[in-house]
C-alpha positions in Angstrom: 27.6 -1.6 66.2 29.7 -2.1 63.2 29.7 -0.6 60.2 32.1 2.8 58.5 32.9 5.6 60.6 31.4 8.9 60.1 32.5 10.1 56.6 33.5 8.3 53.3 34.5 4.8 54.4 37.9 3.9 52.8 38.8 1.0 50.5 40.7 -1.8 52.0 40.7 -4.4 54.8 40.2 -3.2 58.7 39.4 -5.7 62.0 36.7 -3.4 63.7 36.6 -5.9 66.1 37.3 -9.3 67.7 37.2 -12.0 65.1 35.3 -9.6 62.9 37.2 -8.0 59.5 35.4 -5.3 57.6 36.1 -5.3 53.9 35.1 -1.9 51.7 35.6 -1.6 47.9 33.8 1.7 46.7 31.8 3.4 50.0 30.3 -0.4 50.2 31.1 -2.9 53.2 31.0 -6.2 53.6 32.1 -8.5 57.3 34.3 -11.8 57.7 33.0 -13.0 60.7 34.9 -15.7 62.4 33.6 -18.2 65.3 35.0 -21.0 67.2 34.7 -23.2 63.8 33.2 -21.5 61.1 33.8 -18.0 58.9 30.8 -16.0 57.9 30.4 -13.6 55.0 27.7 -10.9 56.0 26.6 -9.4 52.5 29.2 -9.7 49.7 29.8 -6.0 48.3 30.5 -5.6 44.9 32.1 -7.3 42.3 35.8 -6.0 42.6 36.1 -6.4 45.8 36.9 -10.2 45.4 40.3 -9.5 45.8 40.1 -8.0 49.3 37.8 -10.8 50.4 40.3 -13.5 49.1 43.2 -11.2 50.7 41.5 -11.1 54.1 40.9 -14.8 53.9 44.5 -15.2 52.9 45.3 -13.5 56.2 43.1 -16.5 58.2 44.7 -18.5 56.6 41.5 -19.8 54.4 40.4 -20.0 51.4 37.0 -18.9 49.7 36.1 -22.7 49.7 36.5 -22.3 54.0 33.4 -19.7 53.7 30.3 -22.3 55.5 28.2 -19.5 54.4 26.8 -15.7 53.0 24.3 -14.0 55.4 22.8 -11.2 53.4 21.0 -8.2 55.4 19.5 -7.3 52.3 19.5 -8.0 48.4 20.4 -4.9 47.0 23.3 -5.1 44.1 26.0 -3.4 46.2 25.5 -5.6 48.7 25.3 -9.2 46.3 28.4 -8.8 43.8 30.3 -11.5 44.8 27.8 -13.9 45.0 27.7 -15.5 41.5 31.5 -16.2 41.7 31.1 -17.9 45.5 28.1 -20.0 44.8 29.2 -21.0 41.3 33.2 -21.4 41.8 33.2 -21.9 45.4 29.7 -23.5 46.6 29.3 -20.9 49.3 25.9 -21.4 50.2 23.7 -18.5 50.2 20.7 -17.1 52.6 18.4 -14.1 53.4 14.7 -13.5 54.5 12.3 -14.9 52.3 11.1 -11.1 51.3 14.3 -10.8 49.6 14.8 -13.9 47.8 13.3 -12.5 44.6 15.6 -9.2 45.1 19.0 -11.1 45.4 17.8 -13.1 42.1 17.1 -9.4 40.6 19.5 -6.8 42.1 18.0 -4.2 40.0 14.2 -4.6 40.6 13.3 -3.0 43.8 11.2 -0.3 44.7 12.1 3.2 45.2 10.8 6.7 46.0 11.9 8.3 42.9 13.8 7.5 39.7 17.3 6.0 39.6 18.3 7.9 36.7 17.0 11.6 37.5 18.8 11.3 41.0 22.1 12.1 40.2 21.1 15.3 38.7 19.1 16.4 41.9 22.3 15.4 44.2 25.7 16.1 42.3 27.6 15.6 44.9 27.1 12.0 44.7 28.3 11.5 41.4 32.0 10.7 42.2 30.7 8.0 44.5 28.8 6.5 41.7 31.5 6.8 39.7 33.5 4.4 41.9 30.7 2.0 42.6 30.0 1.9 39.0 34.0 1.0 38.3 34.1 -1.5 41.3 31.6 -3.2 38.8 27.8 -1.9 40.1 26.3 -1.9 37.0 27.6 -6.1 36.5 26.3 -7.2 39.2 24.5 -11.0 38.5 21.8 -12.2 40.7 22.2 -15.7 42.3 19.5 -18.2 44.1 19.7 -17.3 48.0 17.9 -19.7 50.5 14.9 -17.4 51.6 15.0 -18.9 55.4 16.1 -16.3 57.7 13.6 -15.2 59.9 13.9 -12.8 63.0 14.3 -13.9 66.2 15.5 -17.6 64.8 19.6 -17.8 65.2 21.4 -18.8 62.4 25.2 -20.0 62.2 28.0 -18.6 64.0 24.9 -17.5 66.9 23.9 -14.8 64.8 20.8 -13.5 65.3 18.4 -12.0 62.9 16.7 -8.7 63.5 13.6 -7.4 61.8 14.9 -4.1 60.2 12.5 -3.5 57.3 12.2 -0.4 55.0 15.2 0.1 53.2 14.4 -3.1 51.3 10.8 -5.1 52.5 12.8 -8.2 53.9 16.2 -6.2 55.5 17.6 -7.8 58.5 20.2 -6.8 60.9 22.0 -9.4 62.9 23.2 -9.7 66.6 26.4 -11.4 67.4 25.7 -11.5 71.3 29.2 -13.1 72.3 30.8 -10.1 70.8 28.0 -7.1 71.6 28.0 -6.5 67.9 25.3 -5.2 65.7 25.7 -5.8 61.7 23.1 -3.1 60.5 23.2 -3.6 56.8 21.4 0.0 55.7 18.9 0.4 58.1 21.3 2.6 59.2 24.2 3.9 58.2 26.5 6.7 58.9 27.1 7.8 55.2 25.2 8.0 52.3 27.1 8.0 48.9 24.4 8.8 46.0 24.2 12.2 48.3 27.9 12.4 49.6 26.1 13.1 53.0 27.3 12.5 56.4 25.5 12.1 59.0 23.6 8.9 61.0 20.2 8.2 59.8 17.9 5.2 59.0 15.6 3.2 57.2 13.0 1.3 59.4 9.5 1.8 58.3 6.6 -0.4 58.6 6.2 -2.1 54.7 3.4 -2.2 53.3 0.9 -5.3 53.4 1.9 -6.4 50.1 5.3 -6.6 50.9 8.1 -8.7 49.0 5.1 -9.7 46.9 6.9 -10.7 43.2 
């Protein structure tokens, strides 16, 4: 399964495995996934990590215009920052499950268990990491129009397969490179959790409600 090691995941450019290059800008990650023909984007980080994506392109010797696509596991702003400057400079065309398409078009709207701005105070330990994200442009981010057609158990480009993963967001989806026995689990689960500064493997997957991804 990819994704950061235990403990705060470091900025910069790493190949965690064959044909696959994980990019990290402020305790977020994104994945260049490359296949026979095709490169992949799975989720897009944060704003100012453009230059490490156009840096590990550089180093496959393509371009941003080379990208045939962005899979998003979820449409969360940390995970969407990019995306304005792809679609609109580069014509990077953009999809998620359909339960998320109204997320990725509003990064900021989405549920949660208890408020945003109270939550720093409860975990201090956090607030470095927020710090960081908030430099690496979190509180920027611009939501985009994502194609809302990707549905478990139907494969996608580049064989990826999507995985039901709901809870963390109503429409999250991890996907299944099978070629390579790889795993892209978004945050249904993860191995560190910044707002907290908290190590540790723990996840997300809960039944939604019925009125799920309901807008």
């Amino acid at each position: 399964m990819t994704g950061p090691q235990l403990g705060r995941p470091r900025d910069g450019i790493r190949e965690v495995a064959d044909g696959v290059m994980m990019i990290t800008r402020a305790v977020t990650n994104s994945y260049l996934v490359t296949t026979d023909d095709d490169i992949l984007l799975i989720d897009a980080g944060l704003p100012r990590s453009w230059s490490l994506l156009t840096h590990a392109l550089t180093a496959l010797r393509a371009t941003p215009d080379d990208l045939v696509s962005v899979l998003l596991t979820h449409g969360h702003f940390d995970h969407v920052g990019t995306l304005d400057r792809l679609q609109r400079e580069h014509h990077v065309p953009i999809h998620v499950h359909p339960a998320d398409a109204p997320l990725v078009r509003h990064p900021y709207r989405y549920d949660r268990e208890s408020s945003r701005g109270l939550y720093p105070l409860a975990h201090p330990g956090g607030i470095p990491n927020l710090a960081r994200m908030t430099f690496a442009g979190a509180l920027g981010v611009r939501g985009v129009e994502a194609h809302g057609d990707l549905r478990a158990g139907e494969p996608t480009l580049g064989g990826l397969l999507p995985v039901a993963t709901p809870g963390h967001t109503y429409g999250h989806l991890a996907f299944h490179l099978a070629d390579r026995d790889l795993v892209f689990s978004g945050d249904a689960l993860v191995t560190f959790d910044p707002t907290r500064d908290d190590r540790g493997r723990r996840s997300w997957l809960v039944r939604p409600p019925p009125t799920a991804g309901r807008r």
